[in-house]
C-alpha positions as CSV (number, residue, x, y, z in Angstrom):
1,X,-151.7,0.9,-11.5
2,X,-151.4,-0.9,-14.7
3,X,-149.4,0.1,-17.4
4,X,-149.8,-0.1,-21.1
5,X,-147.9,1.0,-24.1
6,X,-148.4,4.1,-26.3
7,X,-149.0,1.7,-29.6
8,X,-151.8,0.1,-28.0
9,X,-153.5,3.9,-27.6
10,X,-152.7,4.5,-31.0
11,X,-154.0,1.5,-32.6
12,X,-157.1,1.5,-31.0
13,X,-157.9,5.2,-29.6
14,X,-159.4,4.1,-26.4
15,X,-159.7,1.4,-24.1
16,X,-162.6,-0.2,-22.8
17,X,-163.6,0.3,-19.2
18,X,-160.5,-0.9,-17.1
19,X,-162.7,-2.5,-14.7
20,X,-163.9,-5.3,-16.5
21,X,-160.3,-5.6,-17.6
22,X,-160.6,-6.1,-21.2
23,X,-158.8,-5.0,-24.2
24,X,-159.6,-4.4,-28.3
25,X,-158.1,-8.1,-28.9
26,X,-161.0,-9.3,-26.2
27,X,-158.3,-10.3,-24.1
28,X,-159.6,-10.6,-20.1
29,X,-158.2,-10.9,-17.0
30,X,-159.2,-14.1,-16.6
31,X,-157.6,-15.0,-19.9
32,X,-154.2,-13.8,-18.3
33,X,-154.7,-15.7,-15.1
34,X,-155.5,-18.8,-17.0
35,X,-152.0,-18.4,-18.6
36,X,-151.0,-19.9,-14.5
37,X,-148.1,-18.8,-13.3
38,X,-146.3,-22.6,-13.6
39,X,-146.3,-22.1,-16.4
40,X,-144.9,-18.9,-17.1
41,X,-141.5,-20.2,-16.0
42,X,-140.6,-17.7,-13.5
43,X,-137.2,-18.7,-13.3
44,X,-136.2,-18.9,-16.4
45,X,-138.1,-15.5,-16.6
46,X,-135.3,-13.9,-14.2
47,X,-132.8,-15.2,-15.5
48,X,-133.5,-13.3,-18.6
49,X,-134.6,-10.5,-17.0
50,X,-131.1,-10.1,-15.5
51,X,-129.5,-10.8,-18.1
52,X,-131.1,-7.9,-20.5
53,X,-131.0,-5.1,-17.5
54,X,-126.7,-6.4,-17.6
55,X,-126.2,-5.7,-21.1
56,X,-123.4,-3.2,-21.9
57,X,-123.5,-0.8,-24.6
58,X,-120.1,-0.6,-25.1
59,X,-119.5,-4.5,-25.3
60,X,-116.6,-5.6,-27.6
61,X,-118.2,-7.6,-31.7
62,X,-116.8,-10.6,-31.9
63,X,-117.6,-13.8,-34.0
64,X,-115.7,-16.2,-31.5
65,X,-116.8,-18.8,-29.3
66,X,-115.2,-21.5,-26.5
67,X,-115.8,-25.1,-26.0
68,X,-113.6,-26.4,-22.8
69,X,-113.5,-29.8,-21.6
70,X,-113.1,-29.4,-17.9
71,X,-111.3,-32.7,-16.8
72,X,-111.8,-32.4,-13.5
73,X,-109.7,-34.1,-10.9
74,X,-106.5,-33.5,-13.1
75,X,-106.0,-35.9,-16.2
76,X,-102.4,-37.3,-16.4
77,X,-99.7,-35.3,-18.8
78,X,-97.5,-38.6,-18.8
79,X,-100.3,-41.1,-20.3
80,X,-101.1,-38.3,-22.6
81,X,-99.6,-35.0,-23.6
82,X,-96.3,-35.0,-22.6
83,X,-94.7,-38.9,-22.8
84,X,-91.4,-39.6,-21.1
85,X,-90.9,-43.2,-23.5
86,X,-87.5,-42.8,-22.0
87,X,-88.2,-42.6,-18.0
88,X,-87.9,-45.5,-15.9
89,X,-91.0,-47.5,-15.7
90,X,-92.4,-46.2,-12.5
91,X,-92.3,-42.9,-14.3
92,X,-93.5,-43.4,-17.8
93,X,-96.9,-45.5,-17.4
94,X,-97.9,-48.6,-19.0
95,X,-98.9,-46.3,-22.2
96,X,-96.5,-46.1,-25.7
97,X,-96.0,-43.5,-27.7
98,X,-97.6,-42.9,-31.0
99,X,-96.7,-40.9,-33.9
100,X,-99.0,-38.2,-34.9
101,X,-100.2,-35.7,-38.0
102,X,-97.5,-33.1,-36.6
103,X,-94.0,-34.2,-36.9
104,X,-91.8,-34.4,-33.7
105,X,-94.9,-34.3,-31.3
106,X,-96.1,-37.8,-30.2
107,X,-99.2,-39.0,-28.0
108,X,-100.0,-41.5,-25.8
109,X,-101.6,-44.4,-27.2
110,X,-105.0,-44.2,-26.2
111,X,-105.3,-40.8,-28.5
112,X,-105.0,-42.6,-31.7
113,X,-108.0,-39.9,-33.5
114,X,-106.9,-36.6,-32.0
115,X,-102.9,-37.9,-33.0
116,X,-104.5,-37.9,-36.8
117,X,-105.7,-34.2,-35.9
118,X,-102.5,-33.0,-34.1
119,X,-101.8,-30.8,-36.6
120,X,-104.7,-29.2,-35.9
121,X,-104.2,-29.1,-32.4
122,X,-101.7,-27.2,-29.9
123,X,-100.2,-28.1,-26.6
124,X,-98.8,-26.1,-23.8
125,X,-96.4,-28.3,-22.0
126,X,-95.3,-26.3,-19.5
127,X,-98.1,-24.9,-17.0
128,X,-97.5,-24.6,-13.6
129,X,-99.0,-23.2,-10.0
130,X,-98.3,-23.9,-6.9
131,X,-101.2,-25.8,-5.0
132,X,-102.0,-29.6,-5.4
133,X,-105.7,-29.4,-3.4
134,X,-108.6,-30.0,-5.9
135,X,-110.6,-26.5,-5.0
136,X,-108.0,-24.1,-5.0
137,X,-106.2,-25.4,-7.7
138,X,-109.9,-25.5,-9.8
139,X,-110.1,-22.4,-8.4
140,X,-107.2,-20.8,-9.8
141,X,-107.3,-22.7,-13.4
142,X,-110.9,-21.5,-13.9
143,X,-110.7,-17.7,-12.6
144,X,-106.9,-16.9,-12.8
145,X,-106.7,-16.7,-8.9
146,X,-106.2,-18.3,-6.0
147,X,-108.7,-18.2,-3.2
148,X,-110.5,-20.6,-1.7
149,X,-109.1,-23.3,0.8
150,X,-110.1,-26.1,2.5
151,X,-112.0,-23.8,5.2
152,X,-113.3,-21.6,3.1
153,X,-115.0,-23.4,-0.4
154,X,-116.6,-20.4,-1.7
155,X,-116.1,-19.2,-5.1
156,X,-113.9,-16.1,-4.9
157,X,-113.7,-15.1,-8.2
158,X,-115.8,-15.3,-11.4
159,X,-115.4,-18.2,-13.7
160,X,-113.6,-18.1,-17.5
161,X,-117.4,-19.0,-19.0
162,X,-118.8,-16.2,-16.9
163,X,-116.2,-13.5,-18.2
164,X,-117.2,-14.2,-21.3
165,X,-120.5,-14.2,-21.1
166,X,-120.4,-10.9,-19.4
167,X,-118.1,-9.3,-21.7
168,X,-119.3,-10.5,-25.2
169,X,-122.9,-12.0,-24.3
170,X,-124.7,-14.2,-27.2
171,X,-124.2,-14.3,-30.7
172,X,-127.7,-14.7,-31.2
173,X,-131.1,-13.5,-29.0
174,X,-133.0,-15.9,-26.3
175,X,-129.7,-18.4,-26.6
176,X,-127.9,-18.7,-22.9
177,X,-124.2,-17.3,-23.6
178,X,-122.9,-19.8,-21.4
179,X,-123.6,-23.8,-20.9
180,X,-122.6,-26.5,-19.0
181,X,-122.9,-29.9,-20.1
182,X,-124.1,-31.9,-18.1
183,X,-123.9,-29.3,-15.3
184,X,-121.8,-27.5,-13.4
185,X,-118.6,-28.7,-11.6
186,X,-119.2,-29.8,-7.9
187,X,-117.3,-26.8,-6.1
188,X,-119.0,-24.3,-7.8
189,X,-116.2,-22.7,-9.9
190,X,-117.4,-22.3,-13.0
191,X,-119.9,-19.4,-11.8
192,X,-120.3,-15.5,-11.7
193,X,-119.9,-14.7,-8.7
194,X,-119.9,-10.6,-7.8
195,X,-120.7,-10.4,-11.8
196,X,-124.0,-11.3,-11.3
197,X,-126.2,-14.4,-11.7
198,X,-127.1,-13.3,-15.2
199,X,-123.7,-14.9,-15.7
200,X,-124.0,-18.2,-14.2
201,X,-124.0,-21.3,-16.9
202,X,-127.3,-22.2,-17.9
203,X,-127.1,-25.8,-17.0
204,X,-128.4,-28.4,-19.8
205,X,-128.8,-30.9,-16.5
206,X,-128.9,-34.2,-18.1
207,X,-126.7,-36.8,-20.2
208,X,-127.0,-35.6,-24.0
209,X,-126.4,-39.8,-24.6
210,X,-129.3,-40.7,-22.4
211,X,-132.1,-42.2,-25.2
212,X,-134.4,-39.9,-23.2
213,X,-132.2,-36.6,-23.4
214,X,-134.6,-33.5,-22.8
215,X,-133.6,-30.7,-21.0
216,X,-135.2,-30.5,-18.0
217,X,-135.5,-25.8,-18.1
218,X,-136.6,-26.2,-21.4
219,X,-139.4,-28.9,-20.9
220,X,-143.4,-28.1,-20.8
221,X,-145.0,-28.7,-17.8
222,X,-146.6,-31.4,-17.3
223,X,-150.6,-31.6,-19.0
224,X,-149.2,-28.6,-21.8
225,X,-148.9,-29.6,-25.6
226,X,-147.3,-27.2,-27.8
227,X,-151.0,-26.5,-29.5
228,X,-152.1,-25.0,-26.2
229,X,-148.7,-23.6,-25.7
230,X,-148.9,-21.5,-29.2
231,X,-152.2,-20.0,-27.7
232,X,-151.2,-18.7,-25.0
233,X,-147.5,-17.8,-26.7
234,X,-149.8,-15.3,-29.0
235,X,-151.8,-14.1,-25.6
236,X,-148.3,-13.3,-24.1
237,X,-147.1,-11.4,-26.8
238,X,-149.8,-9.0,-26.9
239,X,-148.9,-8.3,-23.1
240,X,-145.3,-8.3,-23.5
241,X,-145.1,-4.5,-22.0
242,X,-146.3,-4.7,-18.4
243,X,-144.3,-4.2,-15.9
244,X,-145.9,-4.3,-12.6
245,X,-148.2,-6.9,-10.7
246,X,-151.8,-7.1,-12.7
247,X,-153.0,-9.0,-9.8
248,X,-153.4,-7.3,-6.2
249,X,-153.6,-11.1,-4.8
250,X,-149.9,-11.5,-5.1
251,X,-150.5,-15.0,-7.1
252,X,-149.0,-13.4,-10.6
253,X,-145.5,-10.8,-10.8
254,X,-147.0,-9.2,-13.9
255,X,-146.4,-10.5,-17.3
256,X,-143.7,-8.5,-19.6
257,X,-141.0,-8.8,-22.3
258,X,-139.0,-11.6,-20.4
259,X,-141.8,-13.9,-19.5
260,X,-141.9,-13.6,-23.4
261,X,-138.8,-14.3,-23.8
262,X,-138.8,-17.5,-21.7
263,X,-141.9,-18.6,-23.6
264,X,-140.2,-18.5,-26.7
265,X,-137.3,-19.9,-25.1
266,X,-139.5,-23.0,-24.3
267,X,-141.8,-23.2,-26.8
268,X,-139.6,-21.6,-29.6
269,X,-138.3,-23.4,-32.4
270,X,-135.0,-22.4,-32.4
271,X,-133.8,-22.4,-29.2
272,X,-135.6,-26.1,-28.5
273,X,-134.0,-27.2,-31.4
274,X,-130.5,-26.6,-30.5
275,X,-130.7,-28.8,-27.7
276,X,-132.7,-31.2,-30.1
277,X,-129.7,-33.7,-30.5
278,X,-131.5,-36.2,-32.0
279,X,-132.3,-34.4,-35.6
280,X,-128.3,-35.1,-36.1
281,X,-127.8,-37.6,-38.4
282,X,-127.1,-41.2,-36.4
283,X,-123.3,-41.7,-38.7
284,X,-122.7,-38.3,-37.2
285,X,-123.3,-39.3,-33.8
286,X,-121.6,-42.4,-34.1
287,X,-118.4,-40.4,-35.0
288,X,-118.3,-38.7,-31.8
289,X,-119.4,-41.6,-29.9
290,X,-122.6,-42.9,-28.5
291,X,-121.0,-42.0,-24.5
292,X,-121.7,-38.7,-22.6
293,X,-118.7,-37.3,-24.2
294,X,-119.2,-37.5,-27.7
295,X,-122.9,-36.6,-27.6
296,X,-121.8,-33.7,-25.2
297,X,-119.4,-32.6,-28.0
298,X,-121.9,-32.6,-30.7
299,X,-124.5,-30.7,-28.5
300,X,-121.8,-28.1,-27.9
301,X,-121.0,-27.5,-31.7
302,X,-125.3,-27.4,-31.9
303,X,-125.2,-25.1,-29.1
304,X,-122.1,-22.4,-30.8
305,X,-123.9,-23.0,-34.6
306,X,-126.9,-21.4,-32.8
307,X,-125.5,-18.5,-31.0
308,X,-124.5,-19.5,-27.6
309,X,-120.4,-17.8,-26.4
310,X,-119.0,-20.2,-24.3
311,X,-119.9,-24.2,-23.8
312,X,-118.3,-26.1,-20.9
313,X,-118.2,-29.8,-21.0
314,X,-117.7,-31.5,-17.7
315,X,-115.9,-34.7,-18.2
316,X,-116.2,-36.8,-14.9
317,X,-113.4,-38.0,-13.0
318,X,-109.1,-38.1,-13.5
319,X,-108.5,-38.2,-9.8
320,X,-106.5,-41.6,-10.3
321,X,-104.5,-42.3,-7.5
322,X,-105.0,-46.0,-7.5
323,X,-105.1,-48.4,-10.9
324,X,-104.6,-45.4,-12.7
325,X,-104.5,-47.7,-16.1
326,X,-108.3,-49.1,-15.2
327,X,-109.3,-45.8,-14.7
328,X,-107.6,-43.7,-18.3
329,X,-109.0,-47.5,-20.2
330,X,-112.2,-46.2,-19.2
331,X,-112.1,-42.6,-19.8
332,X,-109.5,-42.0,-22.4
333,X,-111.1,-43.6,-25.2
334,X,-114.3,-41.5,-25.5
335,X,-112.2,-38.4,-24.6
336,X,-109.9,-38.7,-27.4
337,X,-113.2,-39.6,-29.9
338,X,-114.9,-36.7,-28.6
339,X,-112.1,-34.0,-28.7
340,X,-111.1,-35.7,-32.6
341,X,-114.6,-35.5,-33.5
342,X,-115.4,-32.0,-32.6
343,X,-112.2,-30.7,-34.4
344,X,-113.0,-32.7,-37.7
345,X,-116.3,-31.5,-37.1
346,X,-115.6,-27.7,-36.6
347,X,-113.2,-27.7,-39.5
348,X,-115.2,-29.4,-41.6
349,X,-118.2,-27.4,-41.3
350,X,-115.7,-24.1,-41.9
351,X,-116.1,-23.5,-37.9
352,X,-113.0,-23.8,-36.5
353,X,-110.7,-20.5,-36.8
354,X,-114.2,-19.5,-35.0
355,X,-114.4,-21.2,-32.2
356,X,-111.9,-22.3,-29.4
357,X,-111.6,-25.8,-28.0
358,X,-109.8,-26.0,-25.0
359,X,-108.9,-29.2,-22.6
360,X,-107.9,-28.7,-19.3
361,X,-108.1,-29.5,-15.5
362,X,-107.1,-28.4,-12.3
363,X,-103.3,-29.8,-12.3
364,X,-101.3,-32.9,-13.7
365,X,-100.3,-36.1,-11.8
366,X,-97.1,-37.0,-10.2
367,X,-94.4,-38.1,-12.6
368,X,-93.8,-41.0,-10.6
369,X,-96.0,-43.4,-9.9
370,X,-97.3,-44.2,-6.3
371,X,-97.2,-47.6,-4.5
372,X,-100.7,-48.1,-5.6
373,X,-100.4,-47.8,-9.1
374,X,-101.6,-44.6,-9.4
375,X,-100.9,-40.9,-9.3
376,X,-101.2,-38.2,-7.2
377,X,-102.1,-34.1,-7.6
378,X,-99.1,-32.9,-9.4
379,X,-99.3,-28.6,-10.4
380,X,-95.8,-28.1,-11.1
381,X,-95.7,-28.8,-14.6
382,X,-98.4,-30.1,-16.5
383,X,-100.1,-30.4,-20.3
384,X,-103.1,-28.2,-21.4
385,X,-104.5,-28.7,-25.4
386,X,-105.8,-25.8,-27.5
387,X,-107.3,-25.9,-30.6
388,X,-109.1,-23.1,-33.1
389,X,-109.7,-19.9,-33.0
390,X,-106.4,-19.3,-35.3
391,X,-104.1,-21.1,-32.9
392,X,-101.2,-22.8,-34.9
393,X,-101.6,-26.2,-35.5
394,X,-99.0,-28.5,-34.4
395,X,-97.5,-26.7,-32.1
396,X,-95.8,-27.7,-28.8
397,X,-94.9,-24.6,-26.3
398,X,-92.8,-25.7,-23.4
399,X,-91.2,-28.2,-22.1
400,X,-91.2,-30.5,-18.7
401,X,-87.9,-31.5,-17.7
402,X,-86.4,-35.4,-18.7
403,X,-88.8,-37.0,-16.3
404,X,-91.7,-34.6,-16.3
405,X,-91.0,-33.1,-12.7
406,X,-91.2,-29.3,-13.4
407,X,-90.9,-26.5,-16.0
408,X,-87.9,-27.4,-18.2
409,X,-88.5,-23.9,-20.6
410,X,-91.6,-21.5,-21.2
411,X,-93.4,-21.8,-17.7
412,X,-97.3,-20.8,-18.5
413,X,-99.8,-19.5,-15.7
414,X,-103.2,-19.8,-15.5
415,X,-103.3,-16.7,-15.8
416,X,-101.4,-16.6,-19.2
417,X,-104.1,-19.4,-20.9
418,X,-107.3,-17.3,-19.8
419,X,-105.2,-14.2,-21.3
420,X,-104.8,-16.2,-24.3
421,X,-108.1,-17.4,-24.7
422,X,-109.5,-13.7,-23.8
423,X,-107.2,-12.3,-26.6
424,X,-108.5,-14.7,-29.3
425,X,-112.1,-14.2,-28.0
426,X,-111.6,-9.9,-29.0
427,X,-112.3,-9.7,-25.2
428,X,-109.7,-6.7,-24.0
429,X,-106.8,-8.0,-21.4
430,X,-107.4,-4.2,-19.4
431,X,-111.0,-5.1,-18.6
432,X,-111.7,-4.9,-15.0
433,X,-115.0,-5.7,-13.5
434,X,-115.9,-4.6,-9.9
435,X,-116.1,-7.3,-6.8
436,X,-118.8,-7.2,-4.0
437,X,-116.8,-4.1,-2.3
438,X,-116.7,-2.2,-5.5
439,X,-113.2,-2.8,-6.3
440,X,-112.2,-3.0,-10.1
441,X,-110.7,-6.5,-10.5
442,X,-108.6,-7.6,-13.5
443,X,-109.5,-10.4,-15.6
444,X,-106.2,-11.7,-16.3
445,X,-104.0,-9.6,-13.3
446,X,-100.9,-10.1,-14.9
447,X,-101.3,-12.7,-17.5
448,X,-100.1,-12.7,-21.0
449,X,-101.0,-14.3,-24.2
450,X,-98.9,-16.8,-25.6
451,X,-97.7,-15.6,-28.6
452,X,-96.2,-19.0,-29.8
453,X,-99.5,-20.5,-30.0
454,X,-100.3,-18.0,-33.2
């Protein structure tokens, strides 16, 4: 049984005769199967589709938006963040201090551009749990619980990104609420899990500094140009309001408002432009830095300006336990551009009470350093930065103790930063979603904001 809408009754009185398929517009069944179902995106298709039938009425307005930098493997606090200039040397690095924009806080060396920012930025100096494995501990910093172990991998517990996404959804139509850049972290943490898959990231899946950046779920199939593409766009929309199979062979699932929808999301301007990186202007660019961070910061600010919640930039590897200094030479530098970049960025474009930027990992590293020059997991006191969103500028909360070993004053959670960056989001701290077994599950448990930030 096919089914059509009222308006098309009303504009034309009648139909002609079914069998033959056709339509006032002259629109034929074999037009519609030579739309092939390749192209129509399927998956893309459902990933809309899920996403609409999961919209809540009674979702919270807000004009706010997240940007993390997920430095996975656990950057160091003591190279960084949180210097100890005073230490012995097998506890305070090979890095020196530096002065910065916010009197009495100082950085490490190697962030010479976000030290001229600090007074735009925050640090928390004083989070802690209590695991030093890389899963549960990515685990807990992502979700706000603990759960998976070396037996058991599985994500538990619905990622910060995916919260989000579910709770406030896009600030603007066909835009995914939730990105990774370049994709998702390896153990799978930054998903939906019993939320739904209407929540998972939509993963950009390649390096926004590669000369040939495209993304790969927003490409045209191979033998389409956009002028056949616009064709069958217009055939699409005048379909947009079936909803079951048009084809009893099974080789078509029915065309309707979300095979639209992808269309537009892969043909569209607006959408394809976003991810477009390289309209920015090239002195732009080169501010943030011609590496995979920089030009994953700038496609995250593209990303936010046109409507997306929640942009997650995965930054590669701090899981230094040997030549730690070889490894933060490499890494630190475009960090500390990117991060700088994004803030002057933000600020300057009258962004950044808006939108959130948040650096973070799974834990610290030791305070001392091991016999081979490196550092190992340390999760009993490490550094987090926040900036944005009407966070405080030049702040400092907590403190390590004299050689960085623990919690010296304010210890922070992870649950307390998710409840922090929920608050400033508008998303409320009572909102419980149910798990696989129908169980209402916080999103914070017992976390609270930290009111020192604002």
């Amino acid at each position: 049984m096919l089914n059509f809408h009222p308006r098309w009754f009303a504009k034309s009185g009648s139909f002609a005769k079914l069998g033959s398929f056709a339509n006032p517009g002259g629109v034929t069944r074999r037009n519609l199967l030579q739309l092939g179902v390749p192209f129509l995106g399927l998956g893309l298709a459902d990933f809309l589709r899920r996403e609409s039938h999961a919209v809540e009425a009674a979702r919270p307005t807000s004009r706010k938006s997240l940007i993390v930098f997920w430095t996975d493997g656990g950057l160091s606090q003591q190279d960084t963040y949180d210097m100890k200039p005073d230490a012995p040397s097998e506890y305070r690095g090979a890095y020196e201090p530096i002065a910065t924009a916010a009197s009495g806080i100082a950085l490490g060396e190697r962030f010479p551009r976000q030290a001229k920012v600090m007074d735009r930025l925050a640090l928390v100096r004083s989070v802690h749990h209590e695991n030093g494995i890389h899963a549960p501990s990515a685990h807990w910093m992502q979700t706000g619980y603990f759960g998976p172990t070396l037996a058991r991998n599985a994500a538990q517990k619905p990622s910060l990104g995916s919260v989000v996404s579910r709770s406030l959804g896009s600030r603007q139509p066909l835009m995914p609420a939730y990105v990774t850049i370049p994709k998702s972290e390896a153990f799978g943490y930054q998903g939906a899990v019993y939320l739904g898959k209407a929540y998972n990231p939509f993963e950009v899946g390649a390096d926004p500094n590669a000369a040939d950046f495209k993304v790969p779920n927003l490409s045209l199939p191979g033998g389409l140009s956009l002028r056949s593409v616009e064709s069958r766009r217009a055939l699409l929309k005048t379909f947009d309001t079936f909803r079951r199979e048009i084809d009893r062979s099974g080789a078509m699932e029915g065309l309707d408002t979300f095979k639209s929808q992808a269309l537009e999301m892969v043909a569209g301007d607006r959408v394809r432009a976003a991810f477009d990186i390289g309209s920015e202007d090239p002195k732009l660019r080169d501010h943030y830095g011609r590496h995979r961070y920089g030009q994953s910061a700038l496609l995250a600010r593209r990303l936010i300006e046109a409507g997306a919640r929640c942009v997650n930039i995965n930054t590669g590897n701090w899981d230094h336990h040997n030549d730690i200094v070889k490894g933060l030479d490499e890494h630190l530098p475009p960090l500390d551009q990117a991060i700088a970049a994004l803030v002057e960025d933000l600020d300057g474009r009258g962004l950044l009470d808006d939108v959130v930027v948040y650096c973070v990992g799974e834990f610290g590293r030791t305070p001392r350093m091991n016999g081979h020059a490196g550092r190992d997991h340390w999760s009993d006191c490490f550094t987090v930065m926040l900036a944005g969103g009407g966070i405080r500028g030049g702040a400092a909360v907590g403190a390590s103790e004299k050689f960085g070993g623990g919690v010296r004053e304010r210890l922070v959670t992870p649950r307390d930063l998710l409840a922090t960056i929920y608050q400033i989001l508008g998303i409320p701290l009572e909102t419980h979603y149910e798990d696989s077994t129908g169980r209402p599950v916080s999103i914070v448990g017992e976390g609270r904001p930290i009111q020192e930030l604002f």
